[in-house]
C-alpha positions in Angstrom: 62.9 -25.6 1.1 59.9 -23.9 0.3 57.9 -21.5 2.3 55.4 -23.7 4.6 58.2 -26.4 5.4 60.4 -23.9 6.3 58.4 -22.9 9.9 55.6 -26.0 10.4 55.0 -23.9 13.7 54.0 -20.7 11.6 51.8 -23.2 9.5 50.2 -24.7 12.5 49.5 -21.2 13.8 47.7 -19.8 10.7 45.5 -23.2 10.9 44.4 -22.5 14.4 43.8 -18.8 13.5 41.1 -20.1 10.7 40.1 -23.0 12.6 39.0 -20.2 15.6 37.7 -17.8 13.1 35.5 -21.0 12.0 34.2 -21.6 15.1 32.8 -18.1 16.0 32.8 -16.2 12.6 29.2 -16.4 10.9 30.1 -13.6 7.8 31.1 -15.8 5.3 33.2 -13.1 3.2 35.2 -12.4 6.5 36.0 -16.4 7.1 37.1 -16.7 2.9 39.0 -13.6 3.0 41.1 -14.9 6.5 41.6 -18.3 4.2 43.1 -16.8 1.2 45.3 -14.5 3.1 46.6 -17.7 5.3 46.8 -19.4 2.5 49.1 -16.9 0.6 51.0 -16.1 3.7 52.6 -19.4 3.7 52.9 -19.8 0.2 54.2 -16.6 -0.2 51.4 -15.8 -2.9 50.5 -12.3 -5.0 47.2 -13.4 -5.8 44.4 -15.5 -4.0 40.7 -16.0 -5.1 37.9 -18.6 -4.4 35.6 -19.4 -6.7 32.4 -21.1 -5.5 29.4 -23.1 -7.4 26.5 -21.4 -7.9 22.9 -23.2 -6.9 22.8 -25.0 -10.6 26.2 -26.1 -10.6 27.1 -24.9 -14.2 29.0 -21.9 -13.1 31.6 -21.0 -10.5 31.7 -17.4 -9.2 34.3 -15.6 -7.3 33.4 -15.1 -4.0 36.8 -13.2 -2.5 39.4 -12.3 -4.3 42.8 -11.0 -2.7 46.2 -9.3 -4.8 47.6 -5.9 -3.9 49.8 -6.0 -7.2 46.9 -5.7 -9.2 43.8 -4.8 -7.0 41.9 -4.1 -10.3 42.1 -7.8 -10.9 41.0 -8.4 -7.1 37.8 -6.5 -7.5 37.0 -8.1 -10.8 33.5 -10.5 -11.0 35.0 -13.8 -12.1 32.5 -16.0 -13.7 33.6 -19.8 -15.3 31.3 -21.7 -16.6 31.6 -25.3 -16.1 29.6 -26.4 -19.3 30.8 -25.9 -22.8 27.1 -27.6 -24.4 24.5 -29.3 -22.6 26.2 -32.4 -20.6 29.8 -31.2 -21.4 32.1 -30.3 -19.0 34.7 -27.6 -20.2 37.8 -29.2 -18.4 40.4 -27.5 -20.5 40.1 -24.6 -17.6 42.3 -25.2 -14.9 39.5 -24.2 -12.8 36.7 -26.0 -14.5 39.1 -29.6 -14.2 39.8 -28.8 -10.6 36.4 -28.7 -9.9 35.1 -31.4 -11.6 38.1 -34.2 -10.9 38.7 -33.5 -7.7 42.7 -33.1 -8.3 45.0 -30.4 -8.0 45.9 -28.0 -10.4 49.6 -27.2 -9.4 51.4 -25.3 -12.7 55.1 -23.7 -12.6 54.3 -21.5 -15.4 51.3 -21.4 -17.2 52.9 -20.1 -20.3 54.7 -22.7 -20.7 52.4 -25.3 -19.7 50.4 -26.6 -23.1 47.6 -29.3 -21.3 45.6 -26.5 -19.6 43.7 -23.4 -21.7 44.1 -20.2 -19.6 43.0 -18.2 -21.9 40.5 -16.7 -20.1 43.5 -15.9 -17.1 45.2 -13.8 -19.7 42.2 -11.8 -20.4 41.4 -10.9 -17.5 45.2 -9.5 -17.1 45.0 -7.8 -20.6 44.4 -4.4 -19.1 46.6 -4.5 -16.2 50.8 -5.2 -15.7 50.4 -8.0 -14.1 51.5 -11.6 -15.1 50.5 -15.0 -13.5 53.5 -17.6 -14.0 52.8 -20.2 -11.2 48.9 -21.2 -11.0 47.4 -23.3 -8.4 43.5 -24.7 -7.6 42.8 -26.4 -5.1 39.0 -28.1 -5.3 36.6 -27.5 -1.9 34.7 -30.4 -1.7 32.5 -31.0 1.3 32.1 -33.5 4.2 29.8 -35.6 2.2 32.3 -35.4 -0.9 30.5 -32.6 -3.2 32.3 -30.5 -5.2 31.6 -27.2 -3.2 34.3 -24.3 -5.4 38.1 -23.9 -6.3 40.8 -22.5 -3.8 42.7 -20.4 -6.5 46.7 -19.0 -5.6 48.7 -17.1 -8.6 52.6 -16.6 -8.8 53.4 -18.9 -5.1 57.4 -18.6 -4.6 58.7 -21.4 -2.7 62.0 -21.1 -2.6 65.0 -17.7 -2.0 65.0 -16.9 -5.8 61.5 -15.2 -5.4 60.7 -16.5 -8.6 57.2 -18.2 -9.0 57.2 -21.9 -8.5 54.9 -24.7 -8.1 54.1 -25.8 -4.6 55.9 -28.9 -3.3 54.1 -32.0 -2.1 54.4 -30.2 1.3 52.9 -27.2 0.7 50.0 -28.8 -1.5 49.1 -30.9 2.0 48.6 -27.8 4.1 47.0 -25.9 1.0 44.7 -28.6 0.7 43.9 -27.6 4.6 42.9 -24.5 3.8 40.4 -25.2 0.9 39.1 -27.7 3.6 38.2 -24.9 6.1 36.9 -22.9 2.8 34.9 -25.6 2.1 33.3 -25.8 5.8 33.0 -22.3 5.2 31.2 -22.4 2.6 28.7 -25.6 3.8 28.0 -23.5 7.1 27.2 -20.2 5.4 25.0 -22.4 2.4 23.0 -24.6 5.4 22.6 -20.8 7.4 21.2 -19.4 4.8 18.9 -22.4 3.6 17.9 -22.6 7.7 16.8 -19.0 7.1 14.9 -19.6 4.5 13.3 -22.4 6.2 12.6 -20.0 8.9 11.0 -17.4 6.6 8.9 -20.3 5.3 7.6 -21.7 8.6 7.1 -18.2 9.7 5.2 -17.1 6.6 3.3 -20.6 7.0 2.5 -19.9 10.8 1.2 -16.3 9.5 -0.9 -17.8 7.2 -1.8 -21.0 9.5 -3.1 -18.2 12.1 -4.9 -16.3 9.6 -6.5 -18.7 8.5 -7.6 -20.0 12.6 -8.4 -16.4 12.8 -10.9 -16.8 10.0 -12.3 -20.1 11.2 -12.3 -18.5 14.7 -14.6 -16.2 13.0 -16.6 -18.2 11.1 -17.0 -20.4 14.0 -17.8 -17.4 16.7 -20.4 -16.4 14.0 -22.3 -20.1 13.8 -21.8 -20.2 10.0 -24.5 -17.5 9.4 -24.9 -16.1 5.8 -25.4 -12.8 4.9 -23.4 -9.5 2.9 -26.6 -7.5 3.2 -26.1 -3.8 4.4 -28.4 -4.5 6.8 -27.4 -7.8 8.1 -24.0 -6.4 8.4 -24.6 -3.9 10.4 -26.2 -6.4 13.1 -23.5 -8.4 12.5 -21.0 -5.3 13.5 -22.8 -4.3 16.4 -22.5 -7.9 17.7 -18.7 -7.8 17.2 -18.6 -5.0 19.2 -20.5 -6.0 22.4 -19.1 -9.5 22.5 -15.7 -9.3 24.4 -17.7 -6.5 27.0 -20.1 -8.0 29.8 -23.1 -5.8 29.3 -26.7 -7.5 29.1 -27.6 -7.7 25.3 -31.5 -7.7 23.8 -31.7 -8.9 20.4 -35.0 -7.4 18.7 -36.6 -8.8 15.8 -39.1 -10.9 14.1 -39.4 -14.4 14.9 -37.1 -17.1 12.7 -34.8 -14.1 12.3 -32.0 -16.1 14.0 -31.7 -14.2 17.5 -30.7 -17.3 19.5 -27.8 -18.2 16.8 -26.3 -14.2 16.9 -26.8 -15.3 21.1 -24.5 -18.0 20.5 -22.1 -16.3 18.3 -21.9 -12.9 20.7 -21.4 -16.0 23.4 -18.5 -18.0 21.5 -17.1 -13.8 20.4 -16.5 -13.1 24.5 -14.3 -13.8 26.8 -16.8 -16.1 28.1 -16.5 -18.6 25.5 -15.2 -21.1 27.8 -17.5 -21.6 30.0 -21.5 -22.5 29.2 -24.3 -21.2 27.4 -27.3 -22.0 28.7 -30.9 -21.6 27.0 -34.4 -20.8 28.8 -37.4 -19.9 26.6 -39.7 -17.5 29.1 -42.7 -18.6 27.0 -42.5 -22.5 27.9 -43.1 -22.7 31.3 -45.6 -21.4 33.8 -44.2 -18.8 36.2 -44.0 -21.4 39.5 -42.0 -23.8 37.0 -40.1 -21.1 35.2 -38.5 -20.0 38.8 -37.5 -23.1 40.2 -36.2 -23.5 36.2 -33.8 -20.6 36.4 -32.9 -20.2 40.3 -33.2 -23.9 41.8 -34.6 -24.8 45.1 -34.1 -26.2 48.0 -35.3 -29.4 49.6 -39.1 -29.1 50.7 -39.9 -26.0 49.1 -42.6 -27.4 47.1 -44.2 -31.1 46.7 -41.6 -33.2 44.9 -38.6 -31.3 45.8 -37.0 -33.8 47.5 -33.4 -33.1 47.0 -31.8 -29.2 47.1 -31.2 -28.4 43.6 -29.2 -25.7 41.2 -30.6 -23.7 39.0 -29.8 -22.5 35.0 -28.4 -19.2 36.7 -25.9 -21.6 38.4 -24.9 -23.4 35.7 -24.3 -20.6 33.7 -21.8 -19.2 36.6 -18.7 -17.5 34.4 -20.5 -17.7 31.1 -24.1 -16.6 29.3 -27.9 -17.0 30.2 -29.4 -16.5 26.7 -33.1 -15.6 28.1 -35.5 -16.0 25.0 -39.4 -15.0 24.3 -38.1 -12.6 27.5 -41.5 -10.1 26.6 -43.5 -13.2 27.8 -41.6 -13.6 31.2 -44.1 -13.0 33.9 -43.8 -10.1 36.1 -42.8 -11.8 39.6 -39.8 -13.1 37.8 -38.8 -9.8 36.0 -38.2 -8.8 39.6 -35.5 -11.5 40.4 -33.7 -11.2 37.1 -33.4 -7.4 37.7 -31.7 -7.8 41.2 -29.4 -10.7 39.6 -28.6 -8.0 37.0 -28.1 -5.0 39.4 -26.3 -6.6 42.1 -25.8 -10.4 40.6 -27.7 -11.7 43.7 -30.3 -14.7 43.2 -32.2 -16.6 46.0 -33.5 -20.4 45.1 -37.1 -21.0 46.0 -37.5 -22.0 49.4 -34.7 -20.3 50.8 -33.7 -17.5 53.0 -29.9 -17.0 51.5 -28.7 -15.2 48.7 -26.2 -16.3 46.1 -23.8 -14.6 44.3 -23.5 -15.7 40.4 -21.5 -14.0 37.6 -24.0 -14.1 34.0 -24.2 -12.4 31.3 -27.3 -12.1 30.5 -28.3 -12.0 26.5 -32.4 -11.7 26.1 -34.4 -11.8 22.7 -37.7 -10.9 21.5 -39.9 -10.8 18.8 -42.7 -8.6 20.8 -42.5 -4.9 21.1 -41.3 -3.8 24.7 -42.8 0.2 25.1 -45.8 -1.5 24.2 -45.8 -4.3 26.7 -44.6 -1.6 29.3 -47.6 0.9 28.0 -50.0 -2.3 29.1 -48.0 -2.8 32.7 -46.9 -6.4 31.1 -43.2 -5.6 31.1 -41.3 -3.7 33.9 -39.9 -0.2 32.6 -36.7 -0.7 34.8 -36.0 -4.5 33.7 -36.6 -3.2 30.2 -33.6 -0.3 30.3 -31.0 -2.9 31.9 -31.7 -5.5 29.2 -31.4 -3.3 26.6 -28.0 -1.5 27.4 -27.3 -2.8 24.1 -29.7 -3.6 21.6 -29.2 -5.1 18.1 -32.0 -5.2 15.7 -31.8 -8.8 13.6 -33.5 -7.9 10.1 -36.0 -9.4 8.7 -35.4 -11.7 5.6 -37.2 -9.3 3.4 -35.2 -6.9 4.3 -32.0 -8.7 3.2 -33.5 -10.5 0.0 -29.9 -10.3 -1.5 -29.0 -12.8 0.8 -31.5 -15.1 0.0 -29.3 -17.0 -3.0 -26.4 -17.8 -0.5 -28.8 -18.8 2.0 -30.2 -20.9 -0.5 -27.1 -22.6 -0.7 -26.1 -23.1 2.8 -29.7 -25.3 3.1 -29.2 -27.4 0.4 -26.4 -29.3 1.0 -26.8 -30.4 4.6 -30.8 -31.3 3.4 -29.5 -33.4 0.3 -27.0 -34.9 2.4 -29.0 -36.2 4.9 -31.0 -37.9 2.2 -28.2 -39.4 0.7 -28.0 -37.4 -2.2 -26.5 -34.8 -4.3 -27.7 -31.3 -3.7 -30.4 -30.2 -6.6 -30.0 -27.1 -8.5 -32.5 -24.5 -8.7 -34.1 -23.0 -11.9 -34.5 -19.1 -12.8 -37.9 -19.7 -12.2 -37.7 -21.4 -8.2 -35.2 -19.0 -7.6 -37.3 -15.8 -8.9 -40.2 -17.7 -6.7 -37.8 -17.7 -3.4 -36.2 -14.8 -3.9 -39.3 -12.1 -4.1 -41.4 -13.9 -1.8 -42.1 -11.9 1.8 -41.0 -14.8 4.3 -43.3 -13.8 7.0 -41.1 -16.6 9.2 -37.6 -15.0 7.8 -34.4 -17.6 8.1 -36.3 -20.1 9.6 -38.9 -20.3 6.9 -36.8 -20.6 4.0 -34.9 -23.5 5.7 -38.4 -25.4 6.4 -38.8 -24.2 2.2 -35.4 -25.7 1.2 -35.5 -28.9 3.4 -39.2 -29.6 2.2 -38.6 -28.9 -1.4 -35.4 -31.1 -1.1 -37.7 -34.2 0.0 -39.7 -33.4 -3.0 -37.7 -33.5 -5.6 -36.8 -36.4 -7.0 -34.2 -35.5 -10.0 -30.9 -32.7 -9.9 -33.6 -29.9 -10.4 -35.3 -28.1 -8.1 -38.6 -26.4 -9.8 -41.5 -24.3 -8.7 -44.0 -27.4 -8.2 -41.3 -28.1 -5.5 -42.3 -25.4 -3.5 -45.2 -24.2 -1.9 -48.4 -23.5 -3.6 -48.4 -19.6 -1.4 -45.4 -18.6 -3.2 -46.8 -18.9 -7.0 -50.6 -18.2 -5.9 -50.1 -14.2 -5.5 -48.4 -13.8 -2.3 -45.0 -13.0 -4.1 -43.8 -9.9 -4.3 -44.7 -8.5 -7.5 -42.0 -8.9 -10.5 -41.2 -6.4 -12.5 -43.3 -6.0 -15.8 -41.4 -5.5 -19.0 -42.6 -3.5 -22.1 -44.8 -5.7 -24.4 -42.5 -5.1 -27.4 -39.3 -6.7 -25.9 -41.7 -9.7 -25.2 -42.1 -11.2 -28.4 -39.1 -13.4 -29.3 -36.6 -12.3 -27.1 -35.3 -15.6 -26.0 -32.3 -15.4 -24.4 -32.3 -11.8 -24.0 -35.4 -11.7 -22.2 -34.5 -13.9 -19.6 -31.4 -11.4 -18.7 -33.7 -8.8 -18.7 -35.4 -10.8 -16.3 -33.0 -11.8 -13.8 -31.1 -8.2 -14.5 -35.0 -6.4 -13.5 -35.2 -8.6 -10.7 -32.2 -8.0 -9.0 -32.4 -4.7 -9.0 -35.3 -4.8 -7.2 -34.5 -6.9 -4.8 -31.8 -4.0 -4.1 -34.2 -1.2 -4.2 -36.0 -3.0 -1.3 -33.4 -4.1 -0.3 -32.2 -0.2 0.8 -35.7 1.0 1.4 -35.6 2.2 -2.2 -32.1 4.1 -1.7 -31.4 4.4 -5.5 -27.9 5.5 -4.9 -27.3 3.1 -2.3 -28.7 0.8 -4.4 -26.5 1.7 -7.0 -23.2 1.3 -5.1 -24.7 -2.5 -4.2 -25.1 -3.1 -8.1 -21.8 -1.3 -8.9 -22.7 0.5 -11.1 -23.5 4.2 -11.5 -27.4 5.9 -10.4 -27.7 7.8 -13.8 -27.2 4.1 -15.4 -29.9 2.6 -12.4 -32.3 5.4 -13.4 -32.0 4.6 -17.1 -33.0 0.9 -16.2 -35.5 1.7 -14.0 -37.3 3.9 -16.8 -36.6 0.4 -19.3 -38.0 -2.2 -17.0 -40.7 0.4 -16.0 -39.7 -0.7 -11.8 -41.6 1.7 -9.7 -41.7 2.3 -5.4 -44.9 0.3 -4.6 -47.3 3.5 -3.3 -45.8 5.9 -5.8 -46.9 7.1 -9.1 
C-alpha cells in the first residue's frame, strides 16, 4: 500500500495546511516551498522541484527546489527549454511533455525507461552521488486550463522496501492536488504582480496627468501670455510671488503693455480664484458716476435711483477689484478707496451705514504717480497702500526677443477667424516687426498682426502687409554690414543678416549688457565682441 493510502487522514491534513497557507500566504516562494515539502511527505520523496513558465512560454525555470541528499542539486538554476527550433516542441523531456500534454509523467526507473530523454537529469547529477530512479511531473495548469509549470518529485518510495517506485493511481490523485494549489499559487502571485504593475502605471500616469494640470493650471493662471525675455520674466516672477498673499498690487507700465491680463492672471494665481474679478476703468466715468459705479446707492440718493443698489466693491466681496487708469481717479474717491483698503469699510451714496467687504484690490497705470502727487492730483497716502507691491510690465521694446513668439500667438486666432490658414512671414516682415519701437507695446503688434492678416491674401505675409511707419524710417536702425561682404553673398548674406539682427535685438534687449547678452545668445562675450567688430553693431550715442 503505498505511502498516501496508507493514512488518507495524514493526506487530508497536509491539504488543509497548503490550502490555509493559500489563503493568507502572499510570498510566493514560501507557499511553493510548503507544496513540495507536502508533496514529498506523503510520497515519501528525496527530491521536489517546480519548474514554472516564463512570460514567453519557451522556457520553464525552477522556481523552488527541495532535496537534502543532494542540496547542491537543490540550489541549482534549472532552465528547460520547451522549443527545440522555431514552432517545435522538445517533448522528449519528461518535463517539456508534461507541460505541453497535460499528462502525467509517472516513471519507476528512468534508466530503464527508453520513451523519455533525461539526459539533461543525468547532467545535472554528474557532479554529485546522487541518482534519480523513480521520476514524476505533474503539469500546473490553471483555472482557465493554461499550462502554468511542472510539479517535479525524484526517487518516491511507495511501498516498505524503500526502494523508488512509481506512484500508484492513488497517490497520482492527491499529487495532482498539490500541483493544483501550485498552480493557484502561482496564478495569485503572477495577477499580484501584474496588479502592481498596473498600479505603478496608473500612478506614474496620475503623476504625469497632474503635471501636466499643474502646467495647464499655469498656463491658464498666466492668460496664455508669451514671453522668455529676462525682463518679462522677472514681472512674471514677481506676480507669482504676490498672487496667493492678499496685499493691494500696482502694476506700472506703458499703455498696451498687458497690465489688465497679468491682473487676471495674479487673480486666477490666488486663493481668490474662485470667486469674481471685477473691472472698473477710473478714466471712463465722471467722479458722481464713478462712485455710485464702485460703492452703489441707495434708493433716492440722486434723480433716477429708484431702487437701492450694490456696487462693483460688492460684487467683488471674496475676490479682486482690478482698479485700472487708477492715476486718473479723482481725488474725492481716492479717499473712499483708502478707508476700504485700511479698514475694508465702504459707505454707498446716500447712506449713513458702513459696509464691511473683503477685496483685493489690484490697480494699474500707465502715468507716473510722484509726479501726479508732486502736482496734488494723486494722494501721497493712497499712493503707498497701492503700491505695497509694485511690478513693472516692460515695454515691448524692451523685450524684442519676444516679438517672434508673439508673432505667432496672433496669427493663428486672426487667420482663423477668417477662415483661413495662418500666413507665414518673410525675413523681410519679420526684420520690419521685430526692430520696430512699438510705441503701443502688445497691444500694437496684435492690431499689426490682425490687420496685416486681413491684408493678405496668399500663405505669405510681406512688408506691403504692414504699415507704411514701419518701412518709412521709424524702425530701429539695422545693422550695416561691410561693403565687401555685399557683393554676391547670397545665401550667406542673409545669415549674416538675421545673425546681425538678432544680436541686436539682445543688446537692447539687456540695455547693451554684452555679457548678458552673451549668455542669451549662448555663446561666449569674446566670440560677441568679435561679431560686433564684423557687423560693425555699435550702442546708439557711442562712438
Amino acid at each position: 500500500m503505498d505511502a498516501a493510502s496508507h493514512d488518507p487522514l495524514t493526506a487530508l491534513e497536509e491539504l488543509m495546511e497548503v490550502t490555509t497557507a493559500l489563503a493568507t500566504e502572499r510570498r510566493l516562494g514560501t507557499l511553493l516551498n510548503a507544496v513540495v515539502s507536502a508533496a514529498r511527505r506523503l510520497t515519501a520523496a528525496e527530491g521536489g522541484c517546480i519548474l514554472a513558465l516564463d512570460h514567453t512560454g519557451r522556457e520553464m525555470h525552477c522556481l523552488v527546489g527541495q532535496n537534502e541528499a543532494a542540496p547542491e542539486l537543490a540550489r541549482l538554476a534549472r532552465s528547460v527549454q520547451l522549443y527545440r527550433a522555431a514552432n517545435s516542441f522538445n517533448l522528449d523531456d519528461p518535463n517539456v511533455y508534461a507541460a505541453v500534454t497535460g499528462r502525467v509523467v509517472n516513471v519507476a526507473d528512468v534508466r530503464a525507461y527508453t520513451g523519455l530523454d533525461f539526459s539533461q537529469l543525468y547532467a545535472q547529477e554528474a557532479s554529485t552521488a546522487f541518482r534519480t530512479r523513480s521520476f514524476v511531473a505533474v503539469p500546473l495548469r490553471s483555472l482557465e486550463g493554461f499550462t502554468l509549470g511542472v510539479l517535479q518529485l525524484t526517487n518516491v518510495r511507495m511501498d516498505a522496501s524503500d526502494r523508488p517506485s512509481a506512484l500508484s493511481a492513488s497517490s497520482e490523485r492527491i499529487v495532482r492536488c498539490f500541483a493544483a494549489h501550485a498552480a493557484v499559487a502561482i496564478s495569485n502571485a503572477r495577477l499580484f504582480d501584474e496588479n502592481r504593475r498596473l498600479i505603478r502605471q496608473l500612478d506614474r500616469a496620475k503623476s504625469d496627468l497632474e503635471e501636466e494640470n499643474t502646467r495647464l493650471r499655469s498656463a491658464q493662471a498666466q492668460g496664455g501670455v508669451i514671453g522668455d525675455s529676462a525682463p518679462f520674466q522677472v514681472a512674471l516672477s514677481l506676480l507669482q510671488r504676490a498672487a496667493p498673499a492678499s496685499v493691494p498690487v500696482l502694476l506700472l507700465g506703458e499703455t498696451g503693455t498687458g497690465k489688465e491680463v497679468f491682473a487676471k492672471m495674479l487673480h486666477a494665481a490666488s486663493t481668490r480664484r474662485a470667486r469674481p474679478f471685477v473691472v472698473q476703468n477710473c478714466a471712463a466715468l465722471p467722479e458722481h458716476l464713478l462712485e455710485s459705479e464702485l460703492f452703489g446707492y441707495r434708493r433716492g440718493a440722486f434723480t433716477g435711483a429708484t431702487a437701492d443698489r450694490a456696487g462693483l466693491v460688492h460684487a467683488a466681496n471674496g475676490g479682486t477689484l482690478f482698479l485700472d487708469e487708477v492715476g486718473d481717479m479723482p481725488l474725492g474717491l481716492q479717499a473712499k478707496i483708502l478707508r476700504m483698503l485700511g479698514q475694508g469699510e465702504v459707505r454707498r451714496v446716500g447712506d449713513t451705514r458702513t459696509e464691511t467687504v473683503d477685496v483685493r484690490i489690484v490697480a494699474a497705470t500707465n502715468a507716473d504717480l510722484p509726479v501726479k502727487i508732486a502736482q496734488g492730483q494723486f494722494r501721497e497716502d493712497l499712493y503707498y497702500r497701492l503700491s505695497v507691491f509694485p511690478i513693472t510690465l516692460p515695454p515691448l521694446r524692451e523685450r524684442a526677443g519676444d516679438i517672434p513668439a508673439l508673432i505667432e500667438h496672433f496669427l493663428a486666432p486672426a487667420a482663423a477667424a477668417l477662415g483661413r490658414r495662418a500666413p507665414a512671414l518673410t525675413p523681410e516682415a519679420l526684420a520690419c516687426l521685430v526692430t520696430w519701437r512699438f510705441p503701443g507695446n502688445v497691444r500694437e503688434l496684435k492690431n499689426i498682426i490682425e490687420r496685416a492678416v486681413l491684408l493678405c491674401d496668399g500663405d505669405r505675409l510681406e512688408v506691403h502687409h504692414l504699415p507704411g511707419e514701419l518701412t518709412s524710417g521709424g524702425a530701429l536702425p539695422a545693422p550695416v554690414l561691410q561693403a565687401e561682404e555685399e557683393e554676391g553673398a547670397g545665401l550667406r548674406m542673409m545669415v549674416q543678416n538675421y545673425e546681425a539682427a538678432i544680436i541686436e535685438v539682445k543688446l537692447r534687449e539687456t540695455g547693451w549688457n554684452q555679457s548678458r547678452a552673451a549668455d542669451l545668445l549662448k555663446i561666449s562675450r569674446r566670440s560677441l565682441v568679435e561679431k560686433l567688430s564684423r557687423y560693425d553693431i555699435r550702442q546708439p550715442g557711442r562712438v
